[in-house]
C-alpha positions in Angstrom: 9.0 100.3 19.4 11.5 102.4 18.7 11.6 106.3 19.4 13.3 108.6 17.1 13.3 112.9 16.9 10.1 114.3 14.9 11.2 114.4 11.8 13.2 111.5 11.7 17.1 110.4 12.4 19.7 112.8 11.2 17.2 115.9 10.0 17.8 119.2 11.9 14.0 121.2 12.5 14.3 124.8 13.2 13.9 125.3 17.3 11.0 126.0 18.5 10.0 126.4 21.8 8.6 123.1 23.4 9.9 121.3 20.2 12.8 119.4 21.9 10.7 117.1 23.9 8.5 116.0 21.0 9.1 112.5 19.9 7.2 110.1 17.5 7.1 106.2 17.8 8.4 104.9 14.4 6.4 103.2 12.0 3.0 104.4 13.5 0.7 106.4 11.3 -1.6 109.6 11.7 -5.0 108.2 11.0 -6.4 105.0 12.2 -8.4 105.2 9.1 -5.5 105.2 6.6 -6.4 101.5 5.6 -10.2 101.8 5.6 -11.7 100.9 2.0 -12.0 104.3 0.4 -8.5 105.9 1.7 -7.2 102.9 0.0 -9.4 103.0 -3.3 -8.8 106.6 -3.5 -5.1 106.4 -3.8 -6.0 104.0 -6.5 -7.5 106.4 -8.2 -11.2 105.3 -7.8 -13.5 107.7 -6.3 -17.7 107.5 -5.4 -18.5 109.0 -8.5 -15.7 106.6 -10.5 -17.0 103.3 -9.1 -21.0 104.6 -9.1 -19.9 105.0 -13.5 -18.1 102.0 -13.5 -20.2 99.4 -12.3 -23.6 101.3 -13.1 -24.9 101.9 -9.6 -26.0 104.6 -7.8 -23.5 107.1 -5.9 -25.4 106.4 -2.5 -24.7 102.6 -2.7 -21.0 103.2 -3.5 -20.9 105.0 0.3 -22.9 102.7 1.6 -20.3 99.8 0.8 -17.9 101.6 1.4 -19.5 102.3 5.2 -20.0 99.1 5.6 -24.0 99.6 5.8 -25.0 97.7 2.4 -26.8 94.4 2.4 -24.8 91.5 2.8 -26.5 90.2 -0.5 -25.6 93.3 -2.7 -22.2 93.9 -1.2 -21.0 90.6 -2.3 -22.7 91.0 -5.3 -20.7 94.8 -5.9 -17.2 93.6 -4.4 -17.6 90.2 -6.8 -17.7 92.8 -9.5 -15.4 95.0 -8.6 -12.7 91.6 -8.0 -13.6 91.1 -11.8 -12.9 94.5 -12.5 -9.4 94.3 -11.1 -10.6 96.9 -8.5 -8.5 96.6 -5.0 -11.3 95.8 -2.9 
């Protein structure tokens, strides 16, 4: 893993104080939940509301696939659907 200056190689941050012994590893990310299912349906432009419209369904089921607390049945059921649909599931 390689270290590099926050802010990455060859930008210059204004000096503050503690800021010169701060380093980041490269390539990791802020959130562990960056590629959970609705981070990556929302930058996809597909929200609760959108998919509840969409596939007809209530706005409670949409979170509840989304937290991974639907039936089994019915989850296959929505993400079969949403495959169809062309929605990155």
């Amino acid at each position: 893993m390689l270290l590099e200056p926050f802010g990455g190689p060859g930008r210059r941050l204004p000096a503050q104080p503690g800021s010169s012994n701060k380093w980041v590893a490269r390539g990791t990310i802020s959130s562990r939940q960056i590629d959970d299912l609705e981070p990556a349906l929302t930058r996809h432009g597909y929200d609760v509301r959108t998919l509840a419209d969409r596939f007809n369904v209530k706005p409670i089921e949409i979170k509840a696939l989304l937290a991974g607390n639907l039936h089994a049945e019915r989850t296959r059921e929505l993400t079969e659907a949403m495959n169809a649909a062309g929605v990155p599931v």
